[in-house]
N, C-alpha and C positions, 0 to 999 in steps of 0.2 A: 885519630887518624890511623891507628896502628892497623885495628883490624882488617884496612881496607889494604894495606900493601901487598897480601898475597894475589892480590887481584890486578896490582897496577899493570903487570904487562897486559894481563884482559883488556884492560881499560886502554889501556896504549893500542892496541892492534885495532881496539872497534874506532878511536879515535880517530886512524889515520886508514879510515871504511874509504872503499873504491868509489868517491861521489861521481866517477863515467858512469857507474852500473846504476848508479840513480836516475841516470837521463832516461834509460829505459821504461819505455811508454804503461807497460805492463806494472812494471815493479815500483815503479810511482805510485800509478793509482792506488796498486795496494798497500803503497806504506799511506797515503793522504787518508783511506780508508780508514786504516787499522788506529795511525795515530791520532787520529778525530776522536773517533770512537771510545780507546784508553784514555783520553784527557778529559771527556764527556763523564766520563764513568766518573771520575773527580772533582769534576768543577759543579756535577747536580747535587755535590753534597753540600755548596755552598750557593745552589739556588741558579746557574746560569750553565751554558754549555758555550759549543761553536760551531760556525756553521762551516767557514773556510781555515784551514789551519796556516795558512799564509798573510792572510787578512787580518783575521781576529787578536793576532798577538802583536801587531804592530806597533800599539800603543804603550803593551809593556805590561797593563793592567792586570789583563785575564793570565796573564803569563805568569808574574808575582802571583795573584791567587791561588793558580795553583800547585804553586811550587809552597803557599802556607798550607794547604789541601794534606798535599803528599806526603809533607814533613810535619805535620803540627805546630810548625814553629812561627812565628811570625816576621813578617821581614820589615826593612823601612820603611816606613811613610810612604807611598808611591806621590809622585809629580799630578796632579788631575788638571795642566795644561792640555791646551792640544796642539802644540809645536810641534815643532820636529826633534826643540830640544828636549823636551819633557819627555817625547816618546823615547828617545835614545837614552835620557837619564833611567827610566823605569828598566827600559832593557838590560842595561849595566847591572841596577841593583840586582836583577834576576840572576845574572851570569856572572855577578863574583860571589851571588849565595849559595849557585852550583858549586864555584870552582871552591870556597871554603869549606865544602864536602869531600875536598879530593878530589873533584875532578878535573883532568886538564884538558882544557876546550882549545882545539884544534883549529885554525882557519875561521870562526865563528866571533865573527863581532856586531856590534850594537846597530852598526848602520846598518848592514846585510838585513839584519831581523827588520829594522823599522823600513827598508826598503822593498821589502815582501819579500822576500830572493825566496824561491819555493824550496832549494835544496840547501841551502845552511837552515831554513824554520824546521825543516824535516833533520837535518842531521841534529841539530841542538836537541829535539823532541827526543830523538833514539838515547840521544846522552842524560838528558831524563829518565828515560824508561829505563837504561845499564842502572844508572845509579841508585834508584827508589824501589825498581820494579825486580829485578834480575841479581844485582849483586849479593844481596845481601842472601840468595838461597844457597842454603846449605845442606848436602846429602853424604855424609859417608868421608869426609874431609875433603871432599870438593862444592866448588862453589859458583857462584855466577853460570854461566853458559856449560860449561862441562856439569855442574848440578843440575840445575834443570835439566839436560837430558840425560844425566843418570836416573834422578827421580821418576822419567817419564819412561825410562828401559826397565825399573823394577816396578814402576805399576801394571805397566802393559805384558808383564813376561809372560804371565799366565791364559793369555789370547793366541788364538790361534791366529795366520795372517798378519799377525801385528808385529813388525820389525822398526822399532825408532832406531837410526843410526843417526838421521840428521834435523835440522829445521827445516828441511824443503821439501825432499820428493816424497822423505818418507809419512808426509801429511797426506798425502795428493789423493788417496782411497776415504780417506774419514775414515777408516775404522781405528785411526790412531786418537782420535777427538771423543768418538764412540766407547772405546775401552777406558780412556780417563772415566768419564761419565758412570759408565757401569759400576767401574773396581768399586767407586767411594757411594754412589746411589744405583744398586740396580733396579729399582724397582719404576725409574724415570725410563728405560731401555731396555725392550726387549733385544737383546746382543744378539740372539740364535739367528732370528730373522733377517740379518743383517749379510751383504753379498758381497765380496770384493769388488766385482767387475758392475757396481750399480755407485760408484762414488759420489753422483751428484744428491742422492738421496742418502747416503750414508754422512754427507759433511749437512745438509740441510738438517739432517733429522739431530745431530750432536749440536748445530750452533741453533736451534730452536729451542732447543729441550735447555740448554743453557743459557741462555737470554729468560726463558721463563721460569726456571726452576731456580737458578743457582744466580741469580742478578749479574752475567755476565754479558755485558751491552755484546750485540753482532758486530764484530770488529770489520770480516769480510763475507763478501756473496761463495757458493759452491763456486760458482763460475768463474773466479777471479781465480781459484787454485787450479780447479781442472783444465782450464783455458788457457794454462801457463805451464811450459817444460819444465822451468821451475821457477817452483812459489819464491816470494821473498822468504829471505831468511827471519830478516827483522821483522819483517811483522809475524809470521809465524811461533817467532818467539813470544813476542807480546802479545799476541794471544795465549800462547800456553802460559805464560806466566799468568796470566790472572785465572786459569786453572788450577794454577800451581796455590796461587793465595787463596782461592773460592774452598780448596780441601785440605788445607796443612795449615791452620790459624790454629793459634794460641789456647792451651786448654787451661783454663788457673781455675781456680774456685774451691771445693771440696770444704767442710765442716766438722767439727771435732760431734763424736756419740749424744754425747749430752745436749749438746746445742741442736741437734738433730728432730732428739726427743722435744724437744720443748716448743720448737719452729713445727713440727712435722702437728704435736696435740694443737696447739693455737691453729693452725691454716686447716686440719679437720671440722675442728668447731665452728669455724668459719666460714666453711662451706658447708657443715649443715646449716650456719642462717640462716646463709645464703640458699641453701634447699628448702627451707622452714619458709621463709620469705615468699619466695616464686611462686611455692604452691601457698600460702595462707592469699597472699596476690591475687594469682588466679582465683582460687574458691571466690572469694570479696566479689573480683569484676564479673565475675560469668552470675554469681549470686543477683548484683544490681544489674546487669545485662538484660537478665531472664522478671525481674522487677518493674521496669521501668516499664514496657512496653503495658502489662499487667494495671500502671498505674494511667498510664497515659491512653487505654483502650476508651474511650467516651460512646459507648455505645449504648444506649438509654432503652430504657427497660418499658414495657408498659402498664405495667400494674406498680401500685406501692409496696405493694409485699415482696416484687421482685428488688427494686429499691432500698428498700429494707435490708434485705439479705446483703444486698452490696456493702451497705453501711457495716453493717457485722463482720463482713470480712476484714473490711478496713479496718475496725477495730482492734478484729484480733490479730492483723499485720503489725500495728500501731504498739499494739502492749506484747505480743508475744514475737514474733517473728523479729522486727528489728532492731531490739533492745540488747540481743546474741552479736549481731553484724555491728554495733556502736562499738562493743565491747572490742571484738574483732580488727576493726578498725584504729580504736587506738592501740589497743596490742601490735599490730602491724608497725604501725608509728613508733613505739618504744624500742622495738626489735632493730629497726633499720637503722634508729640512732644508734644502739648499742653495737651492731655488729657494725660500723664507720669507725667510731671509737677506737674497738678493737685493732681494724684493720691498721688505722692509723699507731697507736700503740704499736704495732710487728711493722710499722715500716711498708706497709702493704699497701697496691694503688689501692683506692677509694671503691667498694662494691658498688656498679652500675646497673643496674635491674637489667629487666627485657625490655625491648620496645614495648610501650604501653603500661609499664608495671612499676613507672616511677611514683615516688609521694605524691608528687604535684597532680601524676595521672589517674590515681586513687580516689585524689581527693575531688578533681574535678567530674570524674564519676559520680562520687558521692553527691557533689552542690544539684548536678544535674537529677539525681534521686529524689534530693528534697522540693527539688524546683516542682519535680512531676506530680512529689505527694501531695504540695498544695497545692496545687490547681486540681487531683483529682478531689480533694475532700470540696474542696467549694464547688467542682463540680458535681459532686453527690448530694450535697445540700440545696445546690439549685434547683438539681434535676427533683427532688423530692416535694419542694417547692412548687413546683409546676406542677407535678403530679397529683398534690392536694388542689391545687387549684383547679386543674381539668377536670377531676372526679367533682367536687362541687360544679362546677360548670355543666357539667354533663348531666347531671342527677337533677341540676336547675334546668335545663332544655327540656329532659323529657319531663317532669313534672307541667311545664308551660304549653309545651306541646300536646301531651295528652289531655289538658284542661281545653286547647283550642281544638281540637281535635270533637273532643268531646260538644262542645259546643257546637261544633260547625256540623256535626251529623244530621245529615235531613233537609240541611237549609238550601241546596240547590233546589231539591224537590217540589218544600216549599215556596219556593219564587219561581218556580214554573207553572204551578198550578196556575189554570184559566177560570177558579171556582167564580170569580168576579161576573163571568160573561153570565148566568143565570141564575145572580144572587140578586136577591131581593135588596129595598132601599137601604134598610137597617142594617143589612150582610153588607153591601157594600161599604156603607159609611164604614162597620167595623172592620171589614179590613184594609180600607186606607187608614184606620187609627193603627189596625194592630201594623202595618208598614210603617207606618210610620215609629210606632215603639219597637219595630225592628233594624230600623235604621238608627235608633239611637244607640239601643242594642252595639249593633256592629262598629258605630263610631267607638264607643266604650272599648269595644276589643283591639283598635288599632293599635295604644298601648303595647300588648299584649303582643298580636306581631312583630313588631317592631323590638320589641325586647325579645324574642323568637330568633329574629334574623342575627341581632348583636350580639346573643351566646356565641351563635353557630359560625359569625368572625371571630370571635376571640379564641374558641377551640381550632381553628383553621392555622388561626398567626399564630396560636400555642403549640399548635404540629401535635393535635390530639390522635393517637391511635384509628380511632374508629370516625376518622372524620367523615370520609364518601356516605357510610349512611346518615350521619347527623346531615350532613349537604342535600341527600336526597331527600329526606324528609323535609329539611329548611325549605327547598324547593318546591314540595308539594304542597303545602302547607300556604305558601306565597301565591303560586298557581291559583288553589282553589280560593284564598282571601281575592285573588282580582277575578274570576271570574265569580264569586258573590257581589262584588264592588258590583258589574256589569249587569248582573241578573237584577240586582236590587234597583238599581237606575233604571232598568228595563221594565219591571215590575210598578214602578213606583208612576215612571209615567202614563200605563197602564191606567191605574185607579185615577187618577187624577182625570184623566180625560172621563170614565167613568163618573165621578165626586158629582159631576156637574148636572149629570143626570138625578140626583140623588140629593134627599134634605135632611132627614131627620137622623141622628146618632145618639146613641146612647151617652152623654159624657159622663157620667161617673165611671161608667167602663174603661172610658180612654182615660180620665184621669188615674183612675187604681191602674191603671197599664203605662203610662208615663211614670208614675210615682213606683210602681213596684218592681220594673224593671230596672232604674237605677240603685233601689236600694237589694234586689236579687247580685247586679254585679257590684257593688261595696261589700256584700257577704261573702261574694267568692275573694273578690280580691281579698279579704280578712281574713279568710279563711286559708286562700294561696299563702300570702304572708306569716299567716300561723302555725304552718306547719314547713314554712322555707327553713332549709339547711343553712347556719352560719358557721363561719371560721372566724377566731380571735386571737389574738397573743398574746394581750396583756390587759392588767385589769380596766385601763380607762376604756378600752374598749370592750367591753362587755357591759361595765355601766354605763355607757353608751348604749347600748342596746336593750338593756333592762329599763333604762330611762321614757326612750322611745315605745316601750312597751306599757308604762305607765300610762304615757300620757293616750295610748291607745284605749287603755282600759278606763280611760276618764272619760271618752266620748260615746261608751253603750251606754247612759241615759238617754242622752237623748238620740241614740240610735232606737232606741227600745219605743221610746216615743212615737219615731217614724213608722217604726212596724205597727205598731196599734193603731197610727193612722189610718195608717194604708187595710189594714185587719176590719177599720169602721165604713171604707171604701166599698170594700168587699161587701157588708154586713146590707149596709147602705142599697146597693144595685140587688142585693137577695129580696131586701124590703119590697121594692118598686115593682120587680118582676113578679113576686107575690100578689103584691095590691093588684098592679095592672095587667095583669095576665099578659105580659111580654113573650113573645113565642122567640125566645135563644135559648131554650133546652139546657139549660143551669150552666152555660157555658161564657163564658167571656171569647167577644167574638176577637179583641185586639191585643189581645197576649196570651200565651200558652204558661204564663207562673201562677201558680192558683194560693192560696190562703196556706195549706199542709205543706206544700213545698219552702213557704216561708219561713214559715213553723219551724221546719224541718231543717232551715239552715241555721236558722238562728240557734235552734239549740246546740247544732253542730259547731258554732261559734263559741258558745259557753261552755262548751264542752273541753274547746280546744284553749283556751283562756289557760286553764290550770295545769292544762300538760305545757304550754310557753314557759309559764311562771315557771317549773318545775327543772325544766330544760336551762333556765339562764341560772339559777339556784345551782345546777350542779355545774356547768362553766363557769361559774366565778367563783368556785372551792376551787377548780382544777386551776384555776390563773392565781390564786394564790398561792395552789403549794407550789406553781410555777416560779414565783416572785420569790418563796420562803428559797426555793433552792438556787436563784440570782445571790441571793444576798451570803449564802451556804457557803456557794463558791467562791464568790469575790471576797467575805471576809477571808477564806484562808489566801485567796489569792493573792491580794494587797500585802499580807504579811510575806509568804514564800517568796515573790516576785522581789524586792528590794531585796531580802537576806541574800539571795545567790548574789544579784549585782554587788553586795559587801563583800561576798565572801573573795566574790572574782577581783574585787579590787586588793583586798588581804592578801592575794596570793603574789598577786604581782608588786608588791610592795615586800614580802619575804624573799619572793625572787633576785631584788637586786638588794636590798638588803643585807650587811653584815655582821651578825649577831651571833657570836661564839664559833665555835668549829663545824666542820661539815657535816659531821656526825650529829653535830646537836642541832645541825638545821636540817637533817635528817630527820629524825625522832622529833624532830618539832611537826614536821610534813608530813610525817606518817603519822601523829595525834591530828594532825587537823585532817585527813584523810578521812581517819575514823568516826570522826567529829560529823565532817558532809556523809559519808555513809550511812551513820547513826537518822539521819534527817530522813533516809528515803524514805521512811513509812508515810511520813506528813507528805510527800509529794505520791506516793499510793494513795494516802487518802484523799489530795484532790483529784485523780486522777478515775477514783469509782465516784465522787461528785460529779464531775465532766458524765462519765458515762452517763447520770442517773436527767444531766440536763439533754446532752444529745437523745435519749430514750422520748422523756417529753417532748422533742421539735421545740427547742428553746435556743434560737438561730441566734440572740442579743445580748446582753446583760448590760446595763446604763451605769453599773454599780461596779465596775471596775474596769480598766483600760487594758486590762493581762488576759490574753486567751491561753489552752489548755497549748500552744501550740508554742507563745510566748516559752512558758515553764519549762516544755519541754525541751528547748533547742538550750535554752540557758543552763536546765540542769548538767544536759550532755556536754555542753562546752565545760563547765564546772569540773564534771570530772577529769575530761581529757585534760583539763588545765594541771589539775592538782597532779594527776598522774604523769604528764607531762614534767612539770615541775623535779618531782622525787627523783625522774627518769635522768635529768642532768646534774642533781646534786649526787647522785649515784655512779654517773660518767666521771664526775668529776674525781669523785673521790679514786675510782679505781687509776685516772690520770696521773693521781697525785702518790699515789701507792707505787706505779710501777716504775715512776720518771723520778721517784723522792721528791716531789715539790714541798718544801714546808709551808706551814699554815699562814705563817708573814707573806711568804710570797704568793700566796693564795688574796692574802687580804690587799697586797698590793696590786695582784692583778684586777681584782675583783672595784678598786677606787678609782683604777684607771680607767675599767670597764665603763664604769659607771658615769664617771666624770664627763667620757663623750658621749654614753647615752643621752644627749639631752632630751629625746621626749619620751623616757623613760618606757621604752617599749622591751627591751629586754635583749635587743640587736643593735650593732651600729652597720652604717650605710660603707659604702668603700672610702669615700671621705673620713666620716668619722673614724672610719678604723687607718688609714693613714693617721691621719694630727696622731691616734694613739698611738702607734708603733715610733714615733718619731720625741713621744713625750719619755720612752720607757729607752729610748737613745738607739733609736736605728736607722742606720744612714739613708735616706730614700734621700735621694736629690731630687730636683725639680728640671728633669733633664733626660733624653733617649734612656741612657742607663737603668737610671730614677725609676721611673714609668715599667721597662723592662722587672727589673728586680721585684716589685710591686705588684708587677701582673703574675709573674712565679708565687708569688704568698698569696697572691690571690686566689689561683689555682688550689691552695693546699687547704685554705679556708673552705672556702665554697666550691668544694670541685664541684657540683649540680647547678653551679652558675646562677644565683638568685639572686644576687646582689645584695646579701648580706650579710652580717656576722653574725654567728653565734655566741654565747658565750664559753660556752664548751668549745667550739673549735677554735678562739681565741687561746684559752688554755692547753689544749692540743698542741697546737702551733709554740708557744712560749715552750713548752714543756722539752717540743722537740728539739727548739734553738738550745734547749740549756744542759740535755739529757742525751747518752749512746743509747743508740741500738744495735739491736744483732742484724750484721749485715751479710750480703751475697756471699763475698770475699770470706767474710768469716765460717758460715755453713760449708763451704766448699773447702775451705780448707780444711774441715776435720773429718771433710768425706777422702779429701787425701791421705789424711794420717790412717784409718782404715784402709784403703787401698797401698797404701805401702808405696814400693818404689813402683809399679804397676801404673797404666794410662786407664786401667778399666777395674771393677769391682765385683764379686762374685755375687750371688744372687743366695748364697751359705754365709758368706760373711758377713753379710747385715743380716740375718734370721742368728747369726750367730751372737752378733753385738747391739741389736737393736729389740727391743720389746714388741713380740708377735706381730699388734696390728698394725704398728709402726712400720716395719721392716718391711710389712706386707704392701704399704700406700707408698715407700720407698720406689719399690719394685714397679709396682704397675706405673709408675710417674716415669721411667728410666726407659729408654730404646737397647736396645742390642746394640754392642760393642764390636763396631766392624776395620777396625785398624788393621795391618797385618799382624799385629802378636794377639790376635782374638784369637781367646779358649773358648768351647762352648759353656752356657751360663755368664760370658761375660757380659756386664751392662754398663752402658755411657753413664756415669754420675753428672757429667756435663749435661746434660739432656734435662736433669731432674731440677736444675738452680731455673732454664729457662723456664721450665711448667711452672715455679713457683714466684718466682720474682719477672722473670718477664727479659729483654733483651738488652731492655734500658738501665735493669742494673748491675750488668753482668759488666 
């Protein structure tokens, strides 16, 4: 109480304030105004304000709050009825917690507050704001109200126009509001620009510029001053005074040289991670950025060699290009753990990436990577698929096509002819036979169209390149088979009406013309057949086709037979025409295939016989060394495939595992590192097997369940794992180096760890990690507090919020409960010892006491020192603890 008595006459004379002069209409609003506004300022630090100041304290609530606000302190239990007497108890408390501050409250009792009374709520407030706000400033050995405006007469000296003699009129221009603002920030106010005779933009533009800059709430409007003879005094005051607190707070901090040195190398290295970081980040995402689109382009090729090429590319993405970006990737991973680590070790918040540039955001980049690779490889393998299939499809159309084509040349002509109308009896008969062997003819070829039209849909639904000409030719080809249908129906009833005129025919003619034109179309079709293109994959299929080729080649006897019949036909009808001078001019009147053209295909048949053979003989080597390299691959497959699933299960069993010191579970992780490294060859060499099966079009393998694609996600986890691994038995050790952890307490934490791992995953969940901390004796109740306290360790555990623990930041956490750090408090203090009795630091004195680069990262962290005892060169060292620790731990 002592310090306050030079003040008690102050406090006496504001005590026993003119409350007539408060009736006044003007001087009200601007005290309801101002004191709104200073109580605001204090009650948003604990989450609420007010809206009436007459109203809102009635209960007593808001009022105790804060009056704990203003003082730190806590007061009694408040009453939470809503009588009249609980309101009047709450008030009491309030105003014997003033008055055990020394102050004596004048005419100001519990009923007035709880009865609104506007002018005791207003006069009680002012005796708040004397005693929290005003008394305690001190300038030059005065204090309270005579300090404040001496403070405000020596910041303002140096302004031209600016005379502070009092709280009221000498406000009334704003350039007194304006020159605080400047002296302490000029770079918020241009001062020059600034008019006397313009006050209402002079007080607008200082109580803006301080509401936004310097968190001082708008106490009053321009209007409320200029609009009044004179201003209030009280609120005039309380608004300077919280000018007075916004620029004259507390400077503590500073740090002894050495501790400087060693804070200043750690937060360097740190921020190159941290630079290391952002950019290996970025390179990564813009890397799969510029990838994805690349994989996910499905724009299909028309040729197979262009297909081809695709697949090549792929490949060399697959083995060369992303093999770097894996590497990368978990490099990225290792770094971001180490530099958390770190930070955590110096006490430093948690490094939070960029937007975008979190692990999680990496990663799901990445998933989205692999999602695109495989769907582009199956779509490379379809599309290739299809492409072999259109080229046989297409190379079948025109083979069929140009066979009907070939056929059909002529035969409109021939079914137009009228040779009928002045052919003799024997002409006639022969060409109703030879129509009639022409319509057997054409029935034969229906087949044939009709397999024509069902290429020319399947390349249509296959989305074949060149489909409009294969359509138009389908089309012509359909056209001219129905208008031959038409001509031959036209033709045919012709002869018939004819026939009947007519008696005698030749039949061994018509029979060698029945008989030689089915066996003419069984040679073509043999022949079609013999030289049709096939596709196969495996060997049952191909002995499939060699089978059927057998059994083809079993049926030329008695094909061979028929031709010699048909050969005695011919022979036969040469005889007759001989003997009986038949005038047909050595010609058969009812078919145009004669004996040499038979000849002629049958040899073409035997011909073709040994190039089949020859053809299925080399497809069924090439489906075997297909099959030898199924079997190539899945033997080593079957083996590789389960070893990584062991090794990945080994690792995670060393993981939580206890077995000697860290160091020798160290060198244990780095031999079996070496170990899985030592293997890569054997996954090189499946990996040029794979190529040597994708090269052959070997889409299957029945001989083992493991694709190239299996091995490889498995290999790549494999390592990240192990590497992962090393990466926290390497955090840990450094944890345990710099916090002294011993190896007991290491093994201690490490059984605890484990003990609530129950599904042995290598994390516990927020539960799990409660039960532990409450097993290793730490008080978490089951209660607001509880919960509270719990959510704080939560924060330190998992600042990235994943919901779960690590075992490393487990350890982190333990290390810190049990281990100092070098704190704010402490670096600030030895930045004091350096600056001596001084408020500021020379920018020679640390180049003088600080190691070059050091001294130099000092400097650029530091603002200019603008007190009034600023020397040029001087710097805020206050300036340097916010850049480095932040506001929260100053």
């Amino acid at each position: 109480m002592d310090q306050y008595d030079g003040d008690n006459d102050y406090m006496q004379q504001e005590d026993d304030w003119d409350r007539d002069l408060l009736l006044d209409p003007a001087w009200e609003k601007q005290q309801r105004k101002t004191f709104t506004a200073w109580c605001n300022s204090h009650l948003r630090k604990a989450g609420t304000q007010i809206e009436n100041i007459e109203e809102d304290f009635r209960d007593g609530l808001k009022l105790m709050l804060l009056l704990e606000v203003i003082s730190g302190e806590r007061l009694a239990k408040p009453e939470r009825g809503k009588m009249r007497v609980h309101k009047i108890s709450n008030v009491n408390k309030a105003l014997d917690f003033i008055a055990s501050k020394g102050v004596k409250l004048v005419s100001i009792g519990a009923e007035e507050i709880v009865d609104g009374n506007a002018k005791m709520t207003l006069g009680m407030i002012w005796t708040i704001i004397l005693r929290f706000a005003i008394q305690d400033i001190s300038v030059e050995e005065t204090s309270a109200k005579e300090g404040l405006l001496l403070w405000c007469q020596r910041k303002t000296a140096p302004y031209k126009n600016v005379n502070i003699q009092n709280f009221h009129i000498s406000w009334k221009d704003g350039l007194g509001f304006c020159a605080l603002i400047h002296r302490h920030r000029p770079e918020l106010i241009d001062y020059g620009k600034l008019r006397k005779d313009d006050p209402m933009t002079n007080l607008n533009t200082a109580f803006d510029v301080a509401e936004k800059y310097l968190d001082i709430p708008k106490m009053l409007d321009a209007e409320d001053i200029v609009g009044t003879a004179r201003p209030d005094e009280k609120a005039i005051m309380t608004y300077v005074s919280s000018f007075y607190h916004a620029f004259s707070g507390a400077q503590k901090a500073e740090t002894a040289a050495n501790r400087i040195c060693k804070v200043l190398a750690v937060n360097q290295e740190n921020e190159q991670l941290m630079e290391d970081y952002e950019k290996l980040a970025s390179d990564l995402l813009e890397w799969i950025r510029r990838t994805i689109p690349w994989l996910e382009n499905r724009m299909p090729e028309n040729t197979m060699q262009a297909m081809q090429q695709k697949l090549e590319d792929f490949r060399d993405y697959r083995r060369l290009h992303k093999p770097p970006k894996v590497q990368e990737k978990c490099q990225l991973e290792i770094n971001f753990n180490t530099l958390q680590t770190k930070l955590r070790l110096s006490n430093r918040p948690a490094f939070m990436p960029s937007e975008g540039k979190m692990v999680s955001d990496i990663n799901n980049a990445w998933g989205n990577l692999e999602g695109a690779e495989k769907g582009y490889e199956e779509w490379l393998l379809n599309e290739i698929r299809r492409l072999e299939r259109l080229d046989h499809l297409a190379e079948k159309f025109r083979q069929k096509a140009a066979i009907h084509e070939a056929w059909t040349e002529g035969k409109e002509d021939m079914l137009q002819k009228r040779d009928y109308e002045t052919a003799s009896l024997s002409e006639i008969k022969a060409l109703l036979k030879k129509h009639e062997a022409f319509e057997s003819d054409l029935a034969a070829h229906q087949d044939r169209v009709e397999q024509i039209a069902a290429i020319a849909q399947e390349l249509n639904e296959l989305d074949y390149y060149d489909s409009p000409s294969v359509n138009a030719r389908c089309q012509r080809i359909c056209d001219q088979w129905d208008t031959l249908g038409a001509l031959t129906q036209k033709r045919s009833e012709a002869l018939q009406r004819t026939e009947k005129l007519l008696e005698t025919i030749d039949q061994l003619y018509l029979e060698f013309a029945k008989r030689a034109a089915p066996f003419n179309n069984w040679m073509e079709g043999a022949m079609e057949d013999l030289q049709d293109t096939f596709i196969v994959h495996t060997i049952e299929e191909i002995q499939g086709l060699s089978t059927a080729h057998e059994q083809f080649k079993a049926t030329l006897p008695e094909a061979d037979k028929e031709r010699l019949a048909i050969l005695g036909i011919h022979n036969e009808i040469a005889k007759i025409v001989q003997t009986y001078h038949v005038n047909m001019a050595g010609t058969n009147p009812y078919t145009t295939i004669n004996p040499q053209e038979i000849n002629a295909k049958w040899d073409k048949v035997r011909q073709l016989v040994p190039q089949r053979d020859q053809a299925l003989i080399e497809e069924h080597a090439r489906q075997q060394n297909n099959e030898r390299l199924r079997r190539q691959f899945a033997n080593q497959a079957n083996v590789i495939g389960p070893w990584i699933q062991t090794k990945m299960e080994e690792i995670g069993r060393i993981s939580i595992e206890m077995h000697g010191t860290l160091e020798d579970q160290l060198t244990h992780l780095r031999q079996y590192e070496k170990s899985i490294v030592n293997y890569k060859p054997k996954i090189d060499q499946l990996e040029g097997d794979h190529q040597l099966i994708q090269e052959a079009l070997i889409f299957d393998n029945k001989h083992t369940n493991y694709t190239m694609e299996h091995i490889r996600v498995g290999w790549e986890q494999l390592l990240t794992t192990i590497a992962r691994t090393i990466n926290e038995i390497e955090n840990q050790i450094l944890t345990r180096d710099a916090k002294g952890i011993s190896q007991d307490q290491l093994n201690e934490f490490r059984a605890s760890f484990n003990h609530f791992d129950r599904d042995h995953s290598g994390t516990l969940g927020a539960e799990e990690f409660k039960a532990c901390l409450i097993s290793l004796g730490f008080d978490i109740a089951n209660d607001a507090q509880g919960e509270n306290e719990f959510s704080r360790i939560m924060s330190i555990v998992d600042p990235n919020r994943m919901g779960i623990v690590t075992f490393q930041a487990f350890i982190d956490f333990m290390s810190r409960e049990t281990a100092d750090t070098d704190t704010a408090d402490q670096v600030m203090a030895s930045f004091k010892v350096l600056a001596g009795d001084k408020n500021y630091i020379l920018a020679d004195e640390l180049r003088r006491e600080l190691p070059p680069d050091q001294a130099e990262y000092c400097i650029a962290r530091m603002a200019p020192y603008t007190g009034p005892d600023a020397v040029p060169g001087a710097l805020d060292y206050m300036s340097f603890s916010t850049a480095l620790y932040g506001e929260s731990d100053l």
